[in-house]
Steps between C-alpha positions, in 0.01 A plus 500: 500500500296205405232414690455109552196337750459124500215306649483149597290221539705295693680285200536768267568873498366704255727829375381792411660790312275770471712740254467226247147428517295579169161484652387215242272352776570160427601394865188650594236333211744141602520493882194789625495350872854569492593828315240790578649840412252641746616353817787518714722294492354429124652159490381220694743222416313289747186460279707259258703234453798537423451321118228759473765804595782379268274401222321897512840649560633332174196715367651851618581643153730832639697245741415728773366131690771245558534211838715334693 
């Protein structure tokens, strides 16, 4: 079974899929206040726009980052 979490910042929610994730560390290097692999939950969609969020998750080279 696929796991799938989404987090929201109240206009957008951003998708994760973990099995897909490569680990390239772009979302983290783009958005830091929002993606910290350290923390739990480690996205914060609330520290960004939503512009900022779609323009990083464009970024996600494995796909494993998508929105609605």
């Amino acid at each position: 079974m696929d796991i799938t979490k989404e987090y929201s910042n109240g206009e957008v929610s951003v998708i994760w899929k973990p099995k897909l994730c490569e680990h390239a560390g772009i979302c983290v290097k783009m958005l830091p206040n929002v993606y910290n692999p350290k923390e739990k939950p480690w996205i914060k969609a609330e520290n960004a726009t939503t512009a900022e969020l779609k323009n990083q998750i464009a970024q996600c080279p494995s796909g494993a980052l998508s929105y609605r």
